[in-house]
N, CA, C and O of each residue as an XYZ file, in Angstrom:
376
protein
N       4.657    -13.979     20.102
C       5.475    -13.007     20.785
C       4.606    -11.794     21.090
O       3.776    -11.396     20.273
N       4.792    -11.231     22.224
C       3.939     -9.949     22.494
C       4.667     -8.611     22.153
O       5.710     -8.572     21.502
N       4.067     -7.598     22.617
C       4.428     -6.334     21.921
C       5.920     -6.082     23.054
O       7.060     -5.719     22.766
N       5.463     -6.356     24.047
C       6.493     -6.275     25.212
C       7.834     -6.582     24.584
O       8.588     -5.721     24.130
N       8.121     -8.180     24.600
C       8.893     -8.355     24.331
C       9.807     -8.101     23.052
O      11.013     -8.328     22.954
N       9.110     -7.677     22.278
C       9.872     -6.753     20.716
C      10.434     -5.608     21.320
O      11.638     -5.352     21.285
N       9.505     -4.860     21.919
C      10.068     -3.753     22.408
C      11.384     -3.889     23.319
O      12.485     -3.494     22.934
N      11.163     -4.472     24.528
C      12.523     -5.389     24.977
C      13.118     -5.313     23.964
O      13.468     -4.163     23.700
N      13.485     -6.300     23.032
C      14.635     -7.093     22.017
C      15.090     -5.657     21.415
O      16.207     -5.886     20.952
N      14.846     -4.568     21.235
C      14.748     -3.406     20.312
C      14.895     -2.114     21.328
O      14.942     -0.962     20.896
N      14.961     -2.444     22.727
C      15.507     -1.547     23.104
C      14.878      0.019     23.106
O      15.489      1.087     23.142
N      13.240     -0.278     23.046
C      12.236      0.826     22.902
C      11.972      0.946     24.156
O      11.381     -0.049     24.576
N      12.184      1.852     25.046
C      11.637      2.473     26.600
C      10.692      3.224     26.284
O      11.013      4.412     26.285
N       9.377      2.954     25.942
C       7.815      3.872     25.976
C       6.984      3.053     26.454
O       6.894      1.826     26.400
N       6.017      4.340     27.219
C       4.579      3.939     27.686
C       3.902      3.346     26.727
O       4.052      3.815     25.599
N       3.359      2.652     26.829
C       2.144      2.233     25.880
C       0.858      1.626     26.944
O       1.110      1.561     28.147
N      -0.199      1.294     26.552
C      -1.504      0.593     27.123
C      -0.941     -0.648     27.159
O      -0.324     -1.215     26.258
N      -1.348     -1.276     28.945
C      -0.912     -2.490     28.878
C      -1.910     -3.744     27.528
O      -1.533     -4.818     27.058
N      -2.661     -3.293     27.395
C      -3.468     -4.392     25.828
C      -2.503     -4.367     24.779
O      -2.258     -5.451     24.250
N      -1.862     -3.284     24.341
C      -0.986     -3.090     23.571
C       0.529     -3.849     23.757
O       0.966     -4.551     22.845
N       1.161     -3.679     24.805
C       1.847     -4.709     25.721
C       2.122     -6.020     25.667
O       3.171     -6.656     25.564
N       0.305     -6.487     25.807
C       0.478     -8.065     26.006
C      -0.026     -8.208     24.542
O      -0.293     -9.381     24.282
N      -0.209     -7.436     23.621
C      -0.907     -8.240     22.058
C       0.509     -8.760     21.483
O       1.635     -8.336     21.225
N      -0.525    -10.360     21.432
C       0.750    -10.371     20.032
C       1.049    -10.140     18.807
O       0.260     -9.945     17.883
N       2.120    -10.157     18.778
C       2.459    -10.022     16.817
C       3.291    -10.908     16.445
O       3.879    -11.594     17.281
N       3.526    -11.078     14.870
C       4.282    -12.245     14.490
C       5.809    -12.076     14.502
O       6.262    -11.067     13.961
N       6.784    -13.105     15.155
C       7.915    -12.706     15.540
C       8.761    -12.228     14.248
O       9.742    -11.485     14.208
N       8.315    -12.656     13.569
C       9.001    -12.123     12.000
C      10.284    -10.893     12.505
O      11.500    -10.939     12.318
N       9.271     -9.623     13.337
C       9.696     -8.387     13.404
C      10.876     -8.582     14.151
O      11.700     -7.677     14.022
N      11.170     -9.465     14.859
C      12.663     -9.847     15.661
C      13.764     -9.800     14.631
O      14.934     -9.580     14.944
N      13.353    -10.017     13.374
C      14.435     -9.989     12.370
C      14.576     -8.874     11.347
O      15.430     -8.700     10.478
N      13.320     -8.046     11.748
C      14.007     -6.694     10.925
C      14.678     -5.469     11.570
O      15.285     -5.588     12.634
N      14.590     -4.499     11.041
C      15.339     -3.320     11.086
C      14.936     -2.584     11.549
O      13.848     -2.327     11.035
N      15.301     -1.597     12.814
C      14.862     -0.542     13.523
C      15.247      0.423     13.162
O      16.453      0.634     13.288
N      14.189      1.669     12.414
C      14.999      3.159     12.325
C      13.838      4.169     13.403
O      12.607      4.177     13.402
N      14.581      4.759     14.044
C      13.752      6.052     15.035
C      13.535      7.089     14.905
O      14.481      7.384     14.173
N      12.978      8.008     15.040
C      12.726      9.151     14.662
C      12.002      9.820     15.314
O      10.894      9.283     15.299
N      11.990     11.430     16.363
C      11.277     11.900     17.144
C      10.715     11.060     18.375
O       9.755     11.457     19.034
N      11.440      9.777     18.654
C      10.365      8.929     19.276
C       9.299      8.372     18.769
O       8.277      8.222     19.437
N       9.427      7.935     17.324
C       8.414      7.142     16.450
C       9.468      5.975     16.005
O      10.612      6.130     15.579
N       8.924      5.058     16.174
C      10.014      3.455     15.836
C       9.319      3.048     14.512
O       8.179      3.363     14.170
N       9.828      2.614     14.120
C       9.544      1.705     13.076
C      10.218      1.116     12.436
O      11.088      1.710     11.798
N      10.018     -1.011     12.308
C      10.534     -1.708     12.094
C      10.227     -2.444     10.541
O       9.141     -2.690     10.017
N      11.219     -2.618     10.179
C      10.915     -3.445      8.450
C      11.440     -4.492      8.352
O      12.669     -4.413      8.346
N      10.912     -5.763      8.246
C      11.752     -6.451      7.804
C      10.888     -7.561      5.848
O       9.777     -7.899      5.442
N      11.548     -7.599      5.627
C      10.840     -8.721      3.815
C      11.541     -9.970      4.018
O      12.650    -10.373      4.369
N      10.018    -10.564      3.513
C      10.091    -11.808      3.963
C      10.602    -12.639      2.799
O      11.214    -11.895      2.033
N      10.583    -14.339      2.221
C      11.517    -14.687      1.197
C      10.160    -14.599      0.714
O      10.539    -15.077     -0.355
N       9.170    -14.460      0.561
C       7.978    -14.598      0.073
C       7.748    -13.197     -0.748
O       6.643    -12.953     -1.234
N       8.917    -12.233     -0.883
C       8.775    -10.235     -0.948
C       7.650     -9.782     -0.459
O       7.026     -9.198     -1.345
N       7.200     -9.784      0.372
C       6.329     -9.468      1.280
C       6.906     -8.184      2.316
O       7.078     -8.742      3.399
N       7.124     -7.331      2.400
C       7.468     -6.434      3.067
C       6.417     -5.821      4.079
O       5.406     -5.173      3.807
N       6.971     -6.234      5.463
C       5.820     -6.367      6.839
C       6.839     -4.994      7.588
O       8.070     -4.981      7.623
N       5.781     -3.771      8.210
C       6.153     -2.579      8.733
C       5.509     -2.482      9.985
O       4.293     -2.638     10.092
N       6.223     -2.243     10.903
C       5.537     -2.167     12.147
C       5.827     -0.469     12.764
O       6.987     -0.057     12.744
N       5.318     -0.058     13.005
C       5.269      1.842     13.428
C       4.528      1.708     14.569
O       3.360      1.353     14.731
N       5.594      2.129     15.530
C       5.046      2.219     17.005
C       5.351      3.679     17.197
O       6.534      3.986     17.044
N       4.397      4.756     17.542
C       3.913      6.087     17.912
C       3.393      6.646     18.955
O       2.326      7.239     19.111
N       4.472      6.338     19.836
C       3.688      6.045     21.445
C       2.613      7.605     21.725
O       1.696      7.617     22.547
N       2.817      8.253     21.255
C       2.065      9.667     21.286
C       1.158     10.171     20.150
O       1.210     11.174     19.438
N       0.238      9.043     20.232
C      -0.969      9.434     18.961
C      -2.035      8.512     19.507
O      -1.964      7.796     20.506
N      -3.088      8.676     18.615
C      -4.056      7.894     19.439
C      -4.012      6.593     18.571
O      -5.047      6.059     18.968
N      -3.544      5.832     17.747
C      -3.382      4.845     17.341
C      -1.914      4.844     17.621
O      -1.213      5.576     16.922
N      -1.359      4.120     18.549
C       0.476      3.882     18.886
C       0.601      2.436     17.877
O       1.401      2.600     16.956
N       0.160      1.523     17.901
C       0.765      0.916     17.165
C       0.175      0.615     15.341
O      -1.040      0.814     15.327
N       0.640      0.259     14.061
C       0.306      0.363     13.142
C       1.003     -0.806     12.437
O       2.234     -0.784     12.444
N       0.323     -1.917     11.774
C       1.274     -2.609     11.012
C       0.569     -2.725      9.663
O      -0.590     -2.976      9.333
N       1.736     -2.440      8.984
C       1.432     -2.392      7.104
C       2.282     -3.587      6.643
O       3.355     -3.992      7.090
N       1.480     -4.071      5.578
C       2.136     -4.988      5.050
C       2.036     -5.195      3.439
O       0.962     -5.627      3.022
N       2.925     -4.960      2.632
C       2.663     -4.663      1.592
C       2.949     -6.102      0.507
O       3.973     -6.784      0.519
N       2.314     -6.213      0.036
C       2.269     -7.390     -0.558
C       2.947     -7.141     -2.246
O       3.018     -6.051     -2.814
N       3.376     -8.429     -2.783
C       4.186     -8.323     -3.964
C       3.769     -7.647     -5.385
O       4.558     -7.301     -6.265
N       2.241     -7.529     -5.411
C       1.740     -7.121     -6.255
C       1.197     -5.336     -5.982
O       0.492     -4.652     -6.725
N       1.899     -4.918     -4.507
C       1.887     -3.634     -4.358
C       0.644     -3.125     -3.947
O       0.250     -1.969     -4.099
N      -0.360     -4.715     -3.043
C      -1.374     -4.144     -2.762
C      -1.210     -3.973     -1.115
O      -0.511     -4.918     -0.751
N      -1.519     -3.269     -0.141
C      -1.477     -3.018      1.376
C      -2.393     -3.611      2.284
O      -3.600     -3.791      2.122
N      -1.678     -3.893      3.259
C      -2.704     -4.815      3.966
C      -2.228     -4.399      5.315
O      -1.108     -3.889      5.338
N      -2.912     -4.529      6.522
C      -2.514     -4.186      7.748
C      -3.682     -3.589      9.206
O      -4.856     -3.943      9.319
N      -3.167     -2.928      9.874
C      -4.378     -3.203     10.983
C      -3.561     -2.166     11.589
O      -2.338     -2.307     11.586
N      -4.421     -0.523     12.420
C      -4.130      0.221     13.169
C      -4.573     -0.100     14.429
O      -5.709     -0.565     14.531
N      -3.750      0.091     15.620
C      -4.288     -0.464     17.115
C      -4.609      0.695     17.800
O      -3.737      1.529     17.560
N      -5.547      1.178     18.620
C      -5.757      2.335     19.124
C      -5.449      1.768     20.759
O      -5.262      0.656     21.255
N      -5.517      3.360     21.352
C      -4.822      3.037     23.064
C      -5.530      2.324     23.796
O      -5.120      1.836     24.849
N      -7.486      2.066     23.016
C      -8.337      1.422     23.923
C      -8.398      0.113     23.568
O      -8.218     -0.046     22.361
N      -8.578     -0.831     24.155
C      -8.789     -2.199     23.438
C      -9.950     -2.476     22.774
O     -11.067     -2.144     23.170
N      -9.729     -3.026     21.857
C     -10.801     -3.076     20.505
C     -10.983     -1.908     19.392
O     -11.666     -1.749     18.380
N     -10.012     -1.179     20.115
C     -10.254      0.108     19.017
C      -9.005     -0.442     17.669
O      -7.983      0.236     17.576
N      -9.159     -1.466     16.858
C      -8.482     -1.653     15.808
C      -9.549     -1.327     15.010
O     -10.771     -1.189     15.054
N      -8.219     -1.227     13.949
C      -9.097     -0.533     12.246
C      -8.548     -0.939     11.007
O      -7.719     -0.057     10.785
N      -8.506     -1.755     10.046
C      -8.091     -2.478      9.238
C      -7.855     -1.464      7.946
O      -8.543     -0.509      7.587
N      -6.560     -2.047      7.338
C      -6.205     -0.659      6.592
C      -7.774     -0.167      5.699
O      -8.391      0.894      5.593
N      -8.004     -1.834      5.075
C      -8.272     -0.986      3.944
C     -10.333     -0.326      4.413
O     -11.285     -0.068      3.677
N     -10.184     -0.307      5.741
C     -11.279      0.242      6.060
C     -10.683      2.185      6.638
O     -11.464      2.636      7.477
N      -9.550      3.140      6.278
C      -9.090      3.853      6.058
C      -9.636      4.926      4.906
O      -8.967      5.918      4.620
């Protein structure tokens, strides 16, 4: 699934970089929870595995999209997307 279409399903109207657009992500996020704030989204959903996967879309920063994923033993895992393509950054390089 691409970024597009989450955003679609979720009802998010922001600019973003078309790379950002067409990347995909795992549809998981079709099944969690949208809370908004200032125009910052961010979606949660836990998986049966307790895996708790966060997606934070920030259309007005220089990394807009961000996904954290926190794993059962409370360690973090995840990948920041910047507006240019290839500009990702892996959490635990933060």
């Amino acid at each position: 699934m691409i970024l597009k279409d989450l955003m679609n399903h979720f009802n998010i109207e922001e600019d973003l970089p078309v790379h950002l657009l067409n990347h995909t992500f795992n549809e998981i996020f079709l099944d969690g929870k949208l809370s908004e704030n200032n125009n910052n989204y961010k979606i949660i959903v836990t998986t049966r595995q307790n895996v708790t996967h966060q997606m934070h879309i920030k259309p007005n920063t220089n990394f807009p999209v961000t996904i954290m994923s926190i794993l059962p033993n409370g360690k973090l895992n995840g990948m920041k997307f910047g507006l240019n393509e290839g500009e990702e950054i892996p959490v635990n390089k933060l």
